[in-house]
C-alpha positions in Angstrom: 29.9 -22.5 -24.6 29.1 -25.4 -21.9 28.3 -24.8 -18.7 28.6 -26.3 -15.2 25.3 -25.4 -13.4 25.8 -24.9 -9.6 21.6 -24.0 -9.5 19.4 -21.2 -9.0 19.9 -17.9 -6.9 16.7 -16.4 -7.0 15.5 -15.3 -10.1 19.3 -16.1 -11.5 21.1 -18.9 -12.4 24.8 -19.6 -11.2 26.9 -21.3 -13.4 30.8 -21.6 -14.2 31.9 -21.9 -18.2 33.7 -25.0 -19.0 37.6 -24.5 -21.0 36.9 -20.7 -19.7 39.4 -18.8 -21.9 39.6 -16.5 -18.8 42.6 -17.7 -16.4 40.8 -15.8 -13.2 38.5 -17.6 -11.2 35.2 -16.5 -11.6 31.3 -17.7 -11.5 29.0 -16.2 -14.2 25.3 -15.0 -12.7 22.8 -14.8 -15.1 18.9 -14.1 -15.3 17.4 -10.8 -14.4 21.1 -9.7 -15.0 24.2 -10.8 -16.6 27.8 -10.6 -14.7 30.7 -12.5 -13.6 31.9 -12.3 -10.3 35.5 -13.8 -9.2 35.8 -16.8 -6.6 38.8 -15.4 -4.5 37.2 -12.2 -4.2 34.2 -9.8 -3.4 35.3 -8.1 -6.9 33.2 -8.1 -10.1 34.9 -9.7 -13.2 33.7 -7.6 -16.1 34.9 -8.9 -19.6 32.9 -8.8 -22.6 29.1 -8.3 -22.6 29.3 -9.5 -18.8 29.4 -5.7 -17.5 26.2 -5.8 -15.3 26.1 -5.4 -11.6 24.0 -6.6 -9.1 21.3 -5.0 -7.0 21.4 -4.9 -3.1 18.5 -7.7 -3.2 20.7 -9.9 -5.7 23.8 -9.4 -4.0 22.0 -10.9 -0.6 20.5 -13.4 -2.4 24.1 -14.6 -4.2 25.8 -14.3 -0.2 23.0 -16.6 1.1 23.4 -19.2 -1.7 26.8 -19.4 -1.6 26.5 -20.0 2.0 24.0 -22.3 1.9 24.3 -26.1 1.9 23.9 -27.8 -1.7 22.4 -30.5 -0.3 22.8 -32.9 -3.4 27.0 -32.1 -2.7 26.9 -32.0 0.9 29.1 -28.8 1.0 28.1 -25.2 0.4 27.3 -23.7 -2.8 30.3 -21.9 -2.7 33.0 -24.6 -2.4 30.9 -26.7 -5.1 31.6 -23.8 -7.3 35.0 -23.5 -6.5 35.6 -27.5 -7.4 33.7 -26.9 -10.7 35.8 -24.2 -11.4 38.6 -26.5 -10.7 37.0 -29.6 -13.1 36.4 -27.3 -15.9 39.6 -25.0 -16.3 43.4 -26.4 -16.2 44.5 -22.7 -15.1 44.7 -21.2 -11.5 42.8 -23.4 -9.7 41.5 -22.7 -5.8 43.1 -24.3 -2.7 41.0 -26.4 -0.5 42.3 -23.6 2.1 40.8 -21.6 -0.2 37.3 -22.5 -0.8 36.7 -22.3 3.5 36.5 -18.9 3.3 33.6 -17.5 1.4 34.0 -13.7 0.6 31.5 -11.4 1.3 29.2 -11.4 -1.6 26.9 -8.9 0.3 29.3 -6.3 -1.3 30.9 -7.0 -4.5 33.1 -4.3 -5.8 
């Protein structure tokens, strides 16, 4: 498996999978938990041993990273992950119209 680092999220890193088999777009969160959580969405992507969920903490933490500015990309977190996504898998790609609306990652079902 290779990844596409976006960075760190707290105590997690946030990364998408390169040639993901998976045609939904998703992010994988991984540290003091192990999940998948889709782009388009606030909706968790369970699928193999990626079955955790978030605390509350986590869950603010992810909302204010994806928010922020990456400052090396000069466009928030979220939209650089929604371009990796994009680089790294042929299938169902995000819209630029897309990736300006963040979802709310303060509650992921």
């Amino acid at each position: 498996m290779e990844i596409a680092r976006i960075g760190l999220c707290g105590n997690n890193e946030v990364y998408v999978e390169t040639d993901d088999t998976n045609t939904t777009p998703h992010f994988h969160v991984r540290g003091d938990t192990e999940t998948c959580i889709q782009l388009r969405e606030n909706k968790y992507f369970h699928h193999g041993r990626y079955t955790e969920v978030l605390n509350t903490k986590d869950r603010k933490t992810l909302a204010e990273f994806m928010e922020s500015t990456n400052p090396n990309l000069n466009m928030t977190n979220y939209k650089a992950t929604c371009i990796l996504w994009n680089m790294n898998n042929s299938t169902n790609n995000i819209t630029q119209e897309e990736m300006e609306t963040i979802p709310n990652y303060r509650t992921i079902n």
